[in-house]
C-alpha positions as CSV (number, residue, x, y, z in Angstrom):
1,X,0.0,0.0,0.0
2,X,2.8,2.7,1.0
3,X,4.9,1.7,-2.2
4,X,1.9,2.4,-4.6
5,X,1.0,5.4,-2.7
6,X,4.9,6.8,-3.1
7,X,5.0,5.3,-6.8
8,X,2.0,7.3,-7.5
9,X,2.7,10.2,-5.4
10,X,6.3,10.6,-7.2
11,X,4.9,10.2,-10.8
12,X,2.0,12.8,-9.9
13,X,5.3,15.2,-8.8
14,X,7.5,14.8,-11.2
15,X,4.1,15.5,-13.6
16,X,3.5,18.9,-11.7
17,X,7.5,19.8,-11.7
18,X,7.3,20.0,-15.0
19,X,4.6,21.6,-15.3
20,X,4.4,24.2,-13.0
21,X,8.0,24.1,-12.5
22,X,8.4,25.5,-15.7
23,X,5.6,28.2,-15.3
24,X,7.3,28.7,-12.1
25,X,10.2,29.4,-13.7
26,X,9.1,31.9,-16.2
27,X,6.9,33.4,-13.1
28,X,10.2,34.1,-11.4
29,X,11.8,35.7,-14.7
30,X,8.5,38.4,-14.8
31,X,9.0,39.0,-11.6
32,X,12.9,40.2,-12.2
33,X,11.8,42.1,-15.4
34,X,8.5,43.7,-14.5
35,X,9.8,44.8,-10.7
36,X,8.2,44.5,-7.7
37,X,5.3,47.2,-8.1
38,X,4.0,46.0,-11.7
39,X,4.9,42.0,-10.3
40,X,2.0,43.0,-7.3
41,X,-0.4,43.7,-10.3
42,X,0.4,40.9,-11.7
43,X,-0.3,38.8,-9.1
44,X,-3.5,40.6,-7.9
45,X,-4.1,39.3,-12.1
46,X,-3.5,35.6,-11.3
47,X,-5.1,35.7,-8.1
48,X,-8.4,37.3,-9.5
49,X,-8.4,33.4,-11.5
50,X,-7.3,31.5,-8.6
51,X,-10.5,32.8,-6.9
52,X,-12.3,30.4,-8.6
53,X,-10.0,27.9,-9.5
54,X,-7.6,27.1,-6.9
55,X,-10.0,24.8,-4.8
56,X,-13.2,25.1,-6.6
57,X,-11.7,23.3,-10.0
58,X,-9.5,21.1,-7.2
59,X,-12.7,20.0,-6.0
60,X,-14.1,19.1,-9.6
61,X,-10.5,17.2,-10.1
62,X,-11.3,14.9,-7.1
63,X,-14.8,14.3,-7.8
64,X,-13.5,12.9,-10.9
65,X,-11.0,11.1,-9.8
66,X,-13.6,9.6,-7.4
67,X,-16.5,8.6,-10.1
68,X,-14.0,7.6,-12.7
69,X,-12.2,5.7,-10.1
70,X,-15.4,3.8,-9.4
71,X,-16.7,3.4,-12.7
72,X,-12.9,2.4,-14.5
73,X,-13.8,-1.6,-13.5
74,X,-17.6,-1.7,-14.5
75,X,-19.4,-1.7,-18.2
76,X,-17.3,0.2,-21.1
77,X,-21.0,3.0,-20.4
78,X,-20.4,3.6,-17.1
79,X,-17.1,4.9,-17.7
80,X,-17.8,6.9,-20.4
81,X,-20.8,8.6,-18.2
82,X,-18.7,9.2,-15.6
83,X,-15.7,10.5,-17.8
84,X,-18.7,12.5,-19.9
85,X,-20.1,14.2,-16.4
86,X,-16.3,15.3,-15.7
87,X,-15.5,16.9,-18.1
88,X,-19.0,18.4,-18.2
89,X,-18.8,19.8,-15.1
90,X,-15.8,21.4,-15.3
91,X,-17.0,23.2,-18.4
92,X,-19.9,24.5,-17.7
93,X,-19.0,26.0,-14.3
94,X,-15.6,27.3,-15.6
95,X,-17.2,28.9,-18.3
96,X,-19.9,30.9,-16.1
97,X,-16.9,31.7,-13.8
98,X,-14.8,32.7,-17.2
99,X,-17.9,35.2,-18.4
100,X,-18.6,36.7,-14.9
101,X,-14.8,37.9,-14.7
102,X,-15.0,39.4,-18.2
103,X,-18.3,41.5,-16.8
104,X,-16.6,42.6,-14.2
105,X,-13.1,43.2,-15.8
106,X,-13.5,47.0,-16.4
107,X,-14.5,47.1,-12.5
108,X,-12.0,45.2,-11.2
109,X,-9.3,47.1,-13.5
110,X,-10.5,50.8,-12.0
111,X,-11.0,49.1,-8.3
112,X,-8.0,46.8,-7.6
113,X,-5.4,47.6,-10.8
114,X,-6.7,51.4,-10.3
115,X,-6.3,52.0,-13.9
116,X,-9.1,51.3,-16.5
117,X,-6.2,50.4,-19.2
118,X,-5.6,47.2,-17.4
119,X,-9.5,46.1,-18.4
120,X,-8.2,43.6,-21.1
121,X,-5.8,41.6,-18.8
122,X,-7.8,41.3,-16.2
123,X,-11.1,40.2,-18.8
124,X,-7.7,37.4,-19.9
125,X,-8.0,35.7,-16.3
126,X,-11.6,34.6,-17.8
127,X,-8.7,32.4,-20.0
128,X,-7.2,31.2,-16.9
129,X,-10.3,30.0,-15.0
130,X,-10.5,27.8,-18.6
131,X,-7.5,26.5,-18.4
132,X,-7.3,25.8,-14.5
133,X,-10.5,24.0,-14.4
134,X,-9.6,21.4,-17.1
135,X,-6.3,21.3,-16.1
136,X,-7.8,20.2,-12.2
137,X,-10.5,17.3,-14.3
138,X,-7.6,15.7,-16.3
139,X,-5.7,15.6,-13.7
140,X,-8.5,13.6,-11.7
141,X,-9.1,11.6,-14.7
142,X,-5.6,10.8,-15.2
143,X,-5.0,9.3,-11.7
144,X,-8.0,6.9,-11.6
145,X,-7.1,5.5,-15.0
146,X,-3.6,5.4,-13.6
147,X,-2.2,7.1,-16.7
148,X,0.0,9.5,-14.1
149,X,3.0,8.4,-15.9
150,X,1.4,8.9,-19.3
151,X,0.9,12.7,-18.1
152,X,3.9,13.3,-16.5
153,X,5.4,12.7,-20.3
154,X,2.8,15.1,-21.4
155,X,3.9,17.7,-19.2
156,X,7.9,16.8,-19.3
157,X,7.2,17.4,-23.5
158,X,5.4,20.9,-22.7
159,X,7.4,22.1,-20.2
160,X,9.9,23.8,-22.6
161,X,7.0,25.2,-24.8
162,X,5.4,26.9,-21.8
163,X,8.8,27.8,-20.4
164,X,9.7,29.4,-23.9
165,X,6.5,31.3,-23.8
166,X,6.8,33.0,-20.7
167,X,10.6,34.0,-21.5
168,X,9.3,35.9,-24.7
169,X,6.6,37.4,-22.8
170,X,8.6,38.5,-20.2
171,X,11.0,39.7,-22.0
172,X,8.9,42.5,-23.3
173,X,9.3,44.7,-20.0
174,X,5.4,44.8,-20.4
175,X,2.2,43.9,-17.7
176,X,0.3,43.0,-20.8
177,X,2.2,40.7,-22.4
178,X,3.1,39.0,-19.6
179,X,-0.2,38.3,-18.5
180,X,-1.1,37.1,-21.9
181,X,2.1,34.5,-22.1
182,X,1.2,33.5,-18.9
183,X,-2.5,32.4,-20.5
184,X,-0.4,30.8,-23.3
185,X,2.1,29.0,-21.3
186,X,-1.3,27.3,-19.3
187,X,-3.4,26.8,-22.4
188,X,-0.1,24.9,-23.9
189,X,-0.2,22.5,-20.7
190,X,-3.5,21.8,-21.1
191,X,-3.5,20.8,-24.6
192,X,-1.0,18.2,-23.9
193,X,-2.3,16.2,-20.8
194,X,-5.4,16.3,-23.1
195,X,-3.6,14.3,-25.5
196,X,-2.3,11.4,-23.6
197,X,-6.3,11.0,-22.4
198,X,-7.6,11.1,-25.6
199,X,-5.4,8.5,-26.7
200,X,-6.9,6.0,-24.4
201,X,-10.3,7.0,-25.2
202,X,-9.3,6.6,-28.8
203,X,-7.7,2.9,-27.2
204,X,-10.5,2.0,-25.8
205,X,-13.5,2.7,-28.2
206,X,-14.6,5.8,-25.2
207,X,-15.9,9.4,-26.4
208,X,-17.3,12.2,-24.1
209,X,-21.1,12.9,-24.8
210,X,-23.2,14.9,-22.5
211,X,-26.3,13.3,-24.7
212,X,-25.2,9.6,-23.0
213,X,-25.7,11.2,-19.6
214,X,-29.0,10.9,-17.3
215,X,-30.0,13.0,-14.9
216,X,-29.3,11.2,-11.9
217,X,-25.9,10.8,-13.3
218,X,-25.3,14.7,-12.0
219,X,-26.6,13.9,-9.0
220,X,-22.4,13.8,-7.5
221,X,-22.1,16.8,-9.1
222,X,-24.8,18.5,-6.6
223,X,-24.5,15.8,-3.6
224,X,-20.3,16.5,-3.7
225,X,-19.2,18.6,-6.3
226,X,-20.5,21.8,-6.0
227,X,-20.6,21.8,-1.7
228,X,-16.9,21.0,-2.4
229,X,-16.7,24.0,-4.4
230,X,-18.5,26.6,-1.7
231,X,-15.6,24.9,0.3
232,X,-13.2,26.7,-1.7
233,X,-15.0,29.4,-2.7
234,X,-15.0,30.5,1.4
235,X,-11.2,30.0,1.2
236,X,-9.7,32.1,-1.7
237,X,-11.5,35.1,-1.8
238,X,-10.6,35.6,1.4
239,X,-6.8,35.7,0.3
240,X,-7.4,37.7,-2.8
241,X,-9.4,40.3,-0.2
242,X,-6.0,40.8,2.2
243,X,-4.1,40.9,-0.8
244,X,-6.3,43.8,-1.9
245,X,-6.1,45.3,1.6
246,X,-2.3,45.2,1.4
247,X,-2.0,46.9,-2.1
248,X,-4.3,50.4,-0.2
249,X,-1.6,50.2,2.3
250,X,0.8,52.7,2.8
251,X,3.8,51.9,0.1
252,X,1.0,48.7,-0.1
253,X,2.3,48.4,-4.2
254,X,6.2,47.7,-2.8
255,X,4.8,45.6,0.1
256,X,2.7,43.7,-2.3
257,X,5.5,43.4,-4.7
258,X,7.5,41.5,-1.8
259,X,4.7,39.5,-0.7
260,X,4.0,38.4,-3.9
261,X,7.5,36.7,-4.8
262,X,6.8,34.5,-1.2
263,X,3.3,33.7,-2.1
264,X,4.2,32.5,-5.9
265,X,6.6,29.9,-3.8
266,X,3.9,29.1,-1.6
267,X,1.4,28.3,-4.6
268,X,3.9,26.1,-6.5
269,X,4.5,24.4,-2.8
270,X,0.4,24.0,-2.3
271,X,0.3,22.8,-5.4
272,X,3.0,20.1,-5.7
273,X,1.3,19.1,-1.8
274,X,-2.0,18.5,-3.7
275,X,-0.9,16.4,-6.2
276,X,0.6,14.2,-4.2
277,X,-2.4,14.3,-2.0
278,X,-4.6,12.7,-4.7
279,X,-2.6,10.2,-5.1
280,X,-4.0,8.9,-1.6
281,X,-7.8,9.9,-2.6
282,X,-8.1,6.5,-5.1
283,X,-7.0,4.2,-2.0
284,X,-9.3,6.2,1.0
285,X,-12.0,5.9,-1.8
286,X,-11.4,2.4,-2.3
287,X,-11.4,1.1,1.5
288,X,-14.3,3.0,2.7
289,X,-16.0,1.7,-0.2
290,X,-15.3,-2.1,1.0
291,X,-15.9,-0.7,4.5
292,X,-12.3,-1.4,5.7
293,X,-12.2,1.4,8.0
294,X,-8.4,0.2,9.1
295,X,-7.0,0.6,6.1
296,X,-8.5,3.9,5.3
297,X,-7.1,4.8,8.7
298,X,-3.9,3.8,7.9
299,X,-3.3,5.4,4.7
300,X,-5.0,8.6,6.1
301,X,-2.0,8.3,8.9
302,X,0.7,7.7,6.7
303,X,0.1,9.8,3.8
304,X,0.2,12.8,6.4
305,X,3.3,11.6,8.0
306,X,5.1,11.1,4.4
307,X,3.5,14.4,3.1
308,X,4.9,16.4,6.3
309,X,8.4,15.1,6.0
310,X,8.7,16.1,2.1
311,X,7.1,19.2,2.9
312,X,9.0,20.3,5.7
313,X,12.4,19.5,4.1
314,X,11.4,21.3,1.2
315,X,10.2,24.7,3.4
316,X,13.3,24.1,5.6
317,X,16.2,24.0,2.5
318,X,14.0,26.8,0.7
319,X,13.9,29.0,4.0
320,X,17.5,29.2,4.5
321,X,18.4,29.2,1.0
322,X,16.2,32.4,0.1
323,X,18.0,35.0,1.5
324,X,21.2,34.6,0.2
325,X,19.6,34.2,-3.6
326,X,17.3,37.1,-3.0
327,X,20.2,38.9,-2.1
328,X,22.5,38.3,-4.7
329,X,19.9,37.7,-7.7
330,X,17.2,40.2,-6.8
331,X,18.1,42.5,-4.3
332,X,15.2,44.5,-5.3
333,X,13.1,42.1,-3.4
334,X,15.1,41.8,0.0
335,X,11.9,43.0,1.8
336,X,10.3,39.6,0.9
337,X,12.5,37.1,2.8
338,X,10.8,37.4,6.0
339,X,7.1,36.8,4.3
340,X,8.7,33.8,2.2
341,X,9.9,32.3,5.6
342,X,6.3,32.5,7.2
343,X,5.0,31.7,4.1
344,X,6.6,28.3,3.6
345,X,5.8,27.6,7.6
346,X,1.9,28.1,7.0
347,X,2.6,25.5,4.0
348,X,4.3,22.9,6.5
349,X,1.1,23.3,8.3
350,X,-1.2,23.1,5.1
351,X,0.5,20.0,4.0
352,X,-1.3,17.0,6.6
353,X,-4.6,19.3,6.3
354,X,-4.8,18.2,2.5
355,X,-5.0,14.7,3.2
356,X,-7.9,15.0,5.9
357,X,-9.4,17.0,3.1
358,X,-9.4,14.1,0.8
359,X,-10.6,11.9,3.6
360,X,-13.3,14.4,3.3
361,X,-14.0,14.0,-0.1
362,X,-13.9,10.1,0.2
363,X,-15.8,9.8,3.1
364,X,-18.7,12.3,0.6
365,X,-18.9,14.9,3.6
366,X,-18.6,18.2,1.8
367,X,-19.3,19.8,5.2
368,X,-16.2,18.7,6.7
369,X,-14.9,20.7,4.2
370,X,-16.7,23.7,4.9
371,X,-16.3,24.1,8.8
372,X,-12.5,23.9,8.0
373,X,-12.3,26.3,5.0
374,X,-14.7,28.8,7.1
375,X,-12.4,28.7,10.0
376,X,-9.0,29.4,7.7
377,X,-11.2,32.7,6.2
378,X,-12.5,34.1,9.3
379,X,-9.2,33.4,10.9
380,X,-7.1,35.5,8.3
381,X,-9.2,38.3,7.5
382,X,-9.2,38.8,11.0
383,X,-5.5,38.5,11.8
384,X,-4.7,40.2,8.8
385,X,-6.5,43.1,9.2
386,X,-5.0,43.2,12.8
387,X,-1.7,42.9,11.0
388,X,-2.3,45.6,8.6
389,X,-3.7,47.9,11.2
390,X,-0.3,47.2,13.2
391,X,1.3,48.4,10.0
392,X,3.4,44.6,10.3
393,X,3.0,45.0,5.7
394,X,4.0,41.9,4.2
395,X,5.7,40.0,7.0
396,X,2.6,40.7,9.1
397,X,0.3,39.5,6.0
398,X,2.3,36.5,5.6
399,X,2.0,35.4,9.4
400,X,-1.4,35.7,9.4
401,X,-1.5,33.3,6.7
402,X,0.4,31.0,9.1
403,X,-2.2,31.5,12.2
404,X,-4.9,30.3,10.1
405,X,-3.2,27.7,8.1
406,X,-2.6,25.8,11.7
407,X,-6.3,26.7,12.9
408,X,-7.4,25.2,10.0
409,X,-5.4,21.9,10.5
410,X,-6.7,21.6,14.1
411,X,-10.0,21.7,12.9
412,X,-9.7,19.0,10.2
413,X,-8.1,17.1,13.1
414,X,-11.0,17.4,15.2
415,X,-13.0,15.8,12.8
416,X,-10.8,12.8,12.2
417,X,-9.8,12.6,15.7
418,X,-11.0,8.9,16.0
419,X,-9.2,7.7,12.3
420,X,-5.9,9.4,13.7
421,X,-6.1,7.5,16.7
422,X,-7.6,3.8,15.6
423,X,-4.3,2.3,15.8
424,X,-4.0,2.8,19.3
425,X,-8.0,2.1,19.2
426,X,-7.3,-1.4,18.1
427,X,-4.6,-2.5,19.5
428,X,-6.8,-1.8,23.3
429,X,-9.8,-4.0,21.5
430,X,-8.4,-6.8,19.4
């Protein structure tokens, strides 16, 4: 069980390090181009599409993973439903997200970008919501037809593309066109994990048809789904909203600048943590489905342990490393070392909350995942306004960030409190 959980794990990361490595990468390069002040608007530009696609399309992703996961053994139909409702889902909500961000682009640009030229990238993270949300479904997909090494060969082929993308764009000295690169360089991923899954629904005579669906066949989209999506919906806005509090700050475009090059590492971080997280959703699903409560205990347990340790020795080498390449490579960004460090401590404390949070999904209790995402909102917007009010800028936003993150974990943890300790449990009553 733990070598198939580390096999897939590793594929699943080595799949994202290519990925988003290499949008990473090119993230970094804007950043040094564009400075810190035009890097904040930037970000405030990604983060108005991570809004709605950071958990809520993450949610999607595992709902997938759980129906196709399910259906992968039965009748040739079933699987093409379930792979048909997927996909379906994903589109149809991503593109009422994408349309309600173009309304409100010219808004948003005057409001948070505080200049109505900027209407046109903002409208682009319509583009983005696109991309994230079938990016999040193929990934699903992928895992419960356990094509992860398929995908990571996908991804290890785009990676330059994407990368080359972002260089050009960057290289332009221009908001605008690194904004659109940045669409590119995630349109260009997309395309190619879509090729490796169309190739084994070419293999195996599948094709995706919302006319083969029924209704109650969208009944996991409303039952699971879309609660799991309100989840994340509570969670992100509330970060885009301190963000936006920072910016009206005094010198808030500097300090947003500087808070902005830790949070970029903390994305990539959340992201490679809930990857690897996924790859423990397939087994939970599996053992509460045959009602082996002790195995689902056990790879709850030791997917947290194993995703702590990998974590935290990530967050540890990248917090003392930081300072000295900020320094020498970016010293226009020395004000960000502090954030970064508190930063990569609220993701150490993020990483075991992402496996209760597929326990969660397993289990089919979106409301799980509601008390704990409610907690982690009202818990930063109230520290960091304290923070801000105490004029603590980035540093201060950033360990806010950390308060809730480990708030959030202990309520997760209350709700699992008798899986985490059924070892001990069964050893008393054998």
């Amino acid at each position: 069980m733990i070598r198939r959980l580390i096999t897939t794990a590793s594929l699943s990361a080595i799949s994202a390090m290519a990925s988003r490595g290499a949008i990473f990468a090119g993230v970094l390069l804007v950043a040094y181009l564009l400075g810190p002040e035009a890097f904040g608007q930037f970000t405030l530009i990604q983060t108005t599409a991570l809004l709605f696609t950071t958990f809520c399309a993450l949610s999607l992703g595992q709902m997938a993973t759980k129906i196709v996961a399910e259906a992968v053994d039965g009748p040739r139909e079933r699987l093409q439903v379930a792979l048909s409702v997927s996909y379906g889902s994903a589109l149809l909500i991503a593109l009422g997200f994408a349309a309600l961000i173009v309304a409100l682009s010219p808004l948003l640009a005057r409001w948070v970008g505080h200049s109505a030229a900027l209407t046109p990238v903002y409208a682009s993270a319509g583009l983005l919501v696109l991309a994230g949300f079938v990016t999040a479904v193929q990934n699903g997909v992928a895992l419960a037809l356990h094509r992860v090494k398929e995908q990571a060969y996908a991804n290890i082929a785009s990676a330059p593309v994407a990368f080359a993308i972002m260089v050009l764009a960057a290289m332009r000295h221009d908001l605008h066109w690194a904004v659109y690169g940045y669409v590119l360089s995630q349109a260009v991923i997309a395309l190619g994990q879509e090729r490796g899954l169309r190739r084994y629904r070419r293999e195996h005579g599948l094709r995706l048809s919302l006319r083969a669906t029924r209704r109650e066949d969208w009944t996991v989209l409303w039952k699971l789904g879309l609660p799991s999506s309100l989840a994340g919906l509570l969670t992100v806005p509330a970060m885009w909203i301190v963000m936006v509090m920072l910016s009206h700050t005094g010198d808030g475009a500097v300090e947003l600048g500087n808070f902005a090059l830790g949070n970029q590492a903390r994305s990539i971080l959340l992201f490679g943590i809930g990857v690897v997280a996924n790859a423990a959703l397939p087994m939970l699903s599996s053992a509460l489905a045959r009602g082996d409560r002790g195995s689902a205990s056990t790879v709850l347990r030791h997917s947290m342990l194993l995703l702590l340790a990998i974590t935290g020795g990530i967050a540890l080498f990248a917090g003392f490393a930081a300072p000295p390449a900020i320094h020498a490579f970016a010293p226009d960004y020395a004000g960000s070392v502090q954030p970064l460090q508190w930063l990569l401590a609220s993701v150490v404390a993020t990483a075991p909350t992402t496996i209760l949070m597929r326990k969660a999904t397993a289990d089919g209790r979106p409301g799980i995942l509601l008390a704990g995402n409610a907690v982690f909102c009202v818990v930063l917007l109230a520290a960091a306004a304290v923070a801000l009010r105490m004029h603590g800028g980035a540093a201060g936003l950033a360990q806010a960030y950390f308060v809730a993150s480990v708030l959030q974990l202990l309520t997760f943890a209350l709700f699992n409190r008798n899986e985490l300790r059924w070892k001990a449990v069964a050893r008393s009553n054998p």
